[in-house]
N, C-alpha and C positions, 0 to 999 in steps of 0.2 A: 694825199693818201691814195693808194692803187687803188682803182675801182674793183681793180680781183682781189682784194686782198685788204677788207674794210677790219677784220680784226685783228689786222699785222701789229705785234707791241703787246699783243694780250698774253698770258700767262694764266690756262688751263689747266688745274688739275685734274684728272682722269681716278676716279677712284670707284670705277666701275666695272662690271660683268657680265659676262654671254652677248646678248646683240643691244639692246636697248641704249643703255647707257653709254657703252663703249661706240654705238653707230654716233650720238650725240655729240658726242667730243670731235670723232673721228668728221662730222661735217664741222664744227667749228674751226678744225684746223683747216680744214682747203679751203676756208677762208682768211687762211694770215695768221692766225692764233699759233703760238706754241702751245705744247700738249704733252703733261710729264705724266704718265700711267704709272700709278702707284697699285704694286700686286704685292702678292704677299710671296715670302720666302722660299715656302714650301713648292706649290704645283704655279702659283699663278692664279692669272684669270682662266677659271675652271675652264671656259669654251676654246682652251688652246689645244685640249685632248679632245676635243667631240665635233661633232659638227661635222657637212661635206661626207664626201666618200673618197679620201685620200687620207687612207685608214694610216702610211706612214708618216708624213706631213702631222697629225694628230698625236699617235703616238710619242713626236719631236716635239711639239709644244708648240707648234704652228699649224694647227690645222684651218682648211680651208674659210674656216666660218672665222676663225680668228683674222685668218688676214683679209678677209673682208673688209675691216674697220680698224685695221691694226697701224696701216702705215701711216708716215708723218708725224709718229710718236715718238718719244723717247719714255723708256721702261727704268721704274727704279723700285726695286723688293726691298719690304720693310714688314719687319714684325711690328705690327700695330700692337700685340699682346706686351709689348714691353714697352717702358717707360722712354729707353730712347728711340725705339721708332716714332712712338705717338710724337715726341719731340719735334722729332725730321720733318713728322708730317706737318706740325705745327709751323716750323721756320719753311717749309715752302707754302702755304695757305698765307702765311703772311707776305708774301712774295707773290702772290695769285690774285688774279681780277675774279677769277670762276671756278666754283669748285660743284664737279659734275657727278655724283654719285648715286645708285642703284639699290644701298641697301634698308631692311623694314626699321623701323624708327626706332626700335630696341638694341638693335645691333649696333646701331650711331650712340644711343643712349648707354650702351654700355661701356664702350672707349670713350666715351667722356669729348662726343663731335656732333650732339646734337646741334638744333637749328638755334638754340637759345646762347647754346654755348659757345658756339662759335661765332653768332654776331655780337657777343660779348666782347670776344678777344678776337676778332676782325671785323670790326663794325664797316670797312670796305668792301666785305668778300660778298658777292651773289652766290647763292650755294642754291644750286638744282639739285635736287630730289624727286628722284622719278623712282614709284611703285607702283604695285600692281594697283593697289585702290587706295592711294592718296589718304593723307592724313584726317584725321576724324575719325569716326564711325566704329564699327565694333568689328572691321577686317584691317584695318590700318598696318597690321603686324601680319598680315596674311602673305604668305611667299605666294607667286604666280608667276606662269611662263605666260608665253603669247596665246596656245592651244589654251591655257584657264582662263583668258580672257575673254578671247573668241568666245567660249562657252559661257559665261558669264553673262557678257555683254547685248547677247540675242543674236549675233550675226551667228552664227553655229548654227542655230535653229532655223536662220529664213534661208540658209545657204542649201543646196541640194534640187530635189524632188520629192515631190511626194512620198514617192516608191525607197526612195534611197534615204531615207531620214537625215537629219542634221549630218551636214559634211564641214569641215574645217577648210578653212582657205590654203590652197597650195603651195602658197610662201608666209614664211611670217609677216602678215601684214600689219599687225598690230604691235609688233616690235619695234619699225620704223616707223610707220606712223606717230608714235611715240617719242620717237628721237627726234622730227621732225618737228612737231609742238612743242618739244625740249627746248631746242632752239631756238624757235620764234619766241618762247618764254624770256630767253636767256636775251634774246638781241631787243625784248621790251624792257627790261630790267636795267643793260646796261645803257640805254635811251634814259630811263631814268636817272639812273647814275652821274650820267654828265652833270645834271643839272643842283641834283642834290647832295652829292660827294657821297654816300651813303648805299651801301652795297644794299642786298634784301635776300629773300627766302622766297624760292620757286618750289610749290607742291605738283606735282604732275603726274596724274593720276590716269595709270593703262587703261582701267573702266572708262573713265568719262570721254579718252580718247577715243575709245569702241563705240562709244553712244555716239560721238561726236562725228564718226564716218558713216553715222546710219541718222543721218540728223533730219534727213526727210521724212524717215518713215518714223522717227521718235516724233514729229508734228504732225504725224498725220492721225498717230496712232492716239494722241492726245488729245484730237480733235475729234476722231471718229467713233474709237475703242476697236478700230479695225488693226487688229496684229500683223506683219507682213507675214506673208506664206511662203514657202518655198516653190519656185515658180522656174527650177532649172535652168535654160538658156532662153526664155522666154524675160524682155526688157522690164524691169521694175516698174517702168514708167505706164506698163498695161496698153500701149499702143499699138493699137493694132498696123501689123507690119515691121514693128519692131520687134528681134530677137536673133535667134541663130536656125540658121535655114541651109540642109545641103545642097549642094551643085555638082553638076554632071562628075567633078572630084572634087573633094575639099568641101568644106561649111563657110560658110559667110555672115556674118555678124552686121545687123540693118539697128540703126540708129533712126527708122523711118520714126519721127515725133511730131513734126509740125504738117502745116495745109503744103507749103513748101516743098517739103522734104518728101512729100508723097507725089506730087507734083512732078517733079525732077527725076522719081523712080519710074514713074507709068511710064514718061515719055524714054528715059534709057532702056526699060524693057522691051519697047513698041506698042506697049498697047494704053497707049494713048487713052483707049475704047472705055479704061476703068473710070476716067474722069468724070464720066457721065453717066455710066453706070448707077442706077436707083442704090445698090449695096454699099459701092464703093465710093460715090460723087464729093458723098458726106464725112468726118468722122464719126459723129454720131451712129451716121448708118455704117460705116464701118465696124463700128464695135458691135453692132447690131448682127455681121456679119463675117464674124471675125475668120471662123472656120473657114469658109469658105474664102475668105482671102487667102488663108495661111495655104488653100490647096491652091489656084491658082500662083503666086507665086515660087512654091515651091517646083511646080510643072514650067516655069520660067526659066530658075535658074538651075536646073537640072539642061538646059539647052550646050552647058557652057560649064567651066571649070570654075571654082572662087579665083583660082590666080589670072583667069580673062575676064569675070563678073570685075575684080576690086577698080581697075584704072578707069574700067567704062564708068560703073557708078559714080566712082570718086570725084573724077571730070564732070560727071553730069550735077555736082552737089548733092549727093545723097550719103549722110553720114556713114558708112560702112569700111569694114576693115575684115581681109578672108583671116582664119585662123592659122596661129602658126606657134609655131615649137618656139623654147626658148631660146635654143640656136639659130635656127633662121630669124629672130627680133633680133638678135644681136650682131647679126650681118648684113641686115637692112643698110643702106644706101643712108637714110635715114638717123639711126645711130650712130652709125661711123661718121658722120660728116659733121657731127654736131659734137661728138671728138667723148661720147658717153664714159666710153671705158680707156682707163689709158692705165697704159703698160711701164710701170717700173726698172727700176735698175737691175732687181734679180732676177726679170723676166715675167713678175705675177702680174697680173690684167684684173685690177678693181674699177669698181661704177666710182664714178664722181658724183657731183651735183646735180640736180633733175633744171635748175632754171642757170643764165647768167646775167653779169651784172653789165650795164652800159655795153653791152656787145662783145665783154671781155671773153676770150676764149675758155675752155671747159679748166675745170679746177684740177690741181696735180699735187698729189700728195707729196710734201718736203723730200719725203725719203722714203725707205722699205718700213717694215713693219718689224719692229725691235725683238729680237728675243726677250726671256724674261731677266727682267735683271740686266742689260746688255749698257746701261750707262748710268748706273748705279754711283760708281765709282766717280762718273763724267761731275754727276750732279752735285755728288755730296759736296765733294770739291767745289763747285760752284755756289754750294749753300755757305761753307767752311770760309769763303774767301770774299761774302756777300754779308756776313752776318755784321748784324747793326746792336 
């Protein structure tokens, strides 16, 4: 078995929308997996028109957010409101190791695909189920985007300053985050599976995901009854020296946490002199004195740029990294070399996977990203000529 390519042989159904579900699938296939997206007749997966700022692209049914997570699919439109789509969809589900979908448990429950029903009549199939707040409770049928979660969850609330009340994170983080524990769900399940022949029900809930990215402060806060506060560029971890600090151009972002780490900053600043310092010698007396650190090293590294502060520090082991736009992250020496974003046949440039496996090179999606409906025809035929 290729080590790039551990779920080569699997058969994926995709019966998902906008980023969450559709990123899910879209990482099981750059691992090996085929991958049939099942949309519906009419528009599609809604986030084909929205999303990005390539208002024409969107318009076509391809907008940018869509091929985000689109390629290495193959697209097959079916009216589920009728009796032979649900069929269709039935003879590929029996044909599928994984069936990956996104919608509230009523909507399953009304085409007749809930989680009972279909380990019924595919006691094989792993069926993911990811929503906004997971089954049980009295929101289980609640719709929610990534922005309802974030607020939800409390990260809305510790994000910001003071000054600027709850701010939402800049990317949907909780979208992928999501697909990413989708996954891990998905590849413990079919762990299971080998051994018990016997497929299962993955519930996968955006809330607990949100709790689950804030899992320091949900223990701390259960320990202390202390709520995290919004604390702007200043480090969660309340370290003094840690946070975001300008420089003569640019802001530099100081990961100073340990005796170490502070150790390895005095001496790449030159002043050495803090080591012994009564305010600074100590952390204790650091925190004691916090202020007044934050002003000496800000009269530091005001000496110098963050893009001549980042190599000194970084050389000298002090965790820090200067700030930088999404475009210069994606031209880093760094990125490119670890082969991040790879460029397709029709020219689009998507992320791949964040880890590899045994040294194997960065993951590449089979193909483009299918129009709606675009092997519709490929499939049925393949259903028509497979049927048992």
């Amino acid at each position: 078995m290729s080590r790039t390519h551990p779920f080569k042989n699997l058969l994926v159904i995709d019966f998902t929308h906008v980023l969450a579900g559709p990123a899910c699938s879209y990482y099981l296939g750059l691992l090996g997996a085929d991958v049939i997206k099942v949309e519906s007749t009419t528009k599609g997966d809604a986030i084909r028109h929205r999303g990005g700022t390539d208002a024409e692209s969107a318009k076509a049914g391809m907008s940018t957010s869509y091929l985000t997570q689109g390629a290495g699919k193959k697209s097959i439109a079916l009216d589920l409101e009728s009796a032979e789509g649900i069929e269709k969809f039935h003879q590929l589900l029996a044909r599928a190791d994984i069936l990956v979908e996104n919608h509230v448990p009523k909507t399953m429950l009304r085409l007749g695909l809930d989680e009972s029903s279909l380990a019924q009549r595919h006691p094989h199939l792993i069926h993911c189920a990811m929503t906004g707040y997971g089954r049980g409770g009295p929101q289980e049928n609640t719709a929610a985007y990534d922005v309802n979660i974030q607020a939800a969850c409390g990260l809305m609330e510790a994000t910001g300053t003071r000054e600027s009340g709850p701010i939402r994170t800049g990317a949907p983080v909780l979208d992928y985050a999501t697909a990413m524990a989708a996954g891990f769900a998905v590849s413990a399940a079919l762990y299971e599976r080998a051994s018990s022949g016997r497929g299962n029900f993955i519930d996968v809930s955006m809330l607990e995901t949100g709790l689950s990215l804030m899992s320091s402060s949900v223990t701390d806060y259960l320990k202390t009854g202390n709520a995290p506060q919004r604390r702007g560029n200043l480090a969660n971890s309340r370290s003094p020296g840690a946070g975001s600090f300008d420089c003569k151009d640019g802001v530099m972002s100081l990961g100073v946490n340990e005796e170490s780490h502070f150790h390895n900053l005095a001496v790449a600043l030159g002043r050495e002199d803090w080591l012994s310092d009564p305010r600074f010698g100590e952390r204790s007396a650091r925190k004691m004195h916090a202020e007044d650190l934050v002003k000496e090293l800000e009269t530091e590294l005001a000496r110098k740029s963050a893009e001549d502060w980042e190599p000194i520090l970084q050389s000298a082991g002090v965790p820090c990294a200067r700030l930088r736009g999404l475009s210069e992250a994606l031209e880093s020496d760094q990125v490119k070399t670890r082969g991040f974003v790879q460029t397709l046949e029709d020219g689009i440039a998507v992320p791949t996977l964040p880890f590899r496996l045994g040294g194997a090179p960065a993951y590449v999606p089979a193909n483009r990203a299918p129009a709606l409906g675009e092997q519709s025809a490929e499939i049925s035929k393949w259903l028509d000529e497979t049927d048992t």
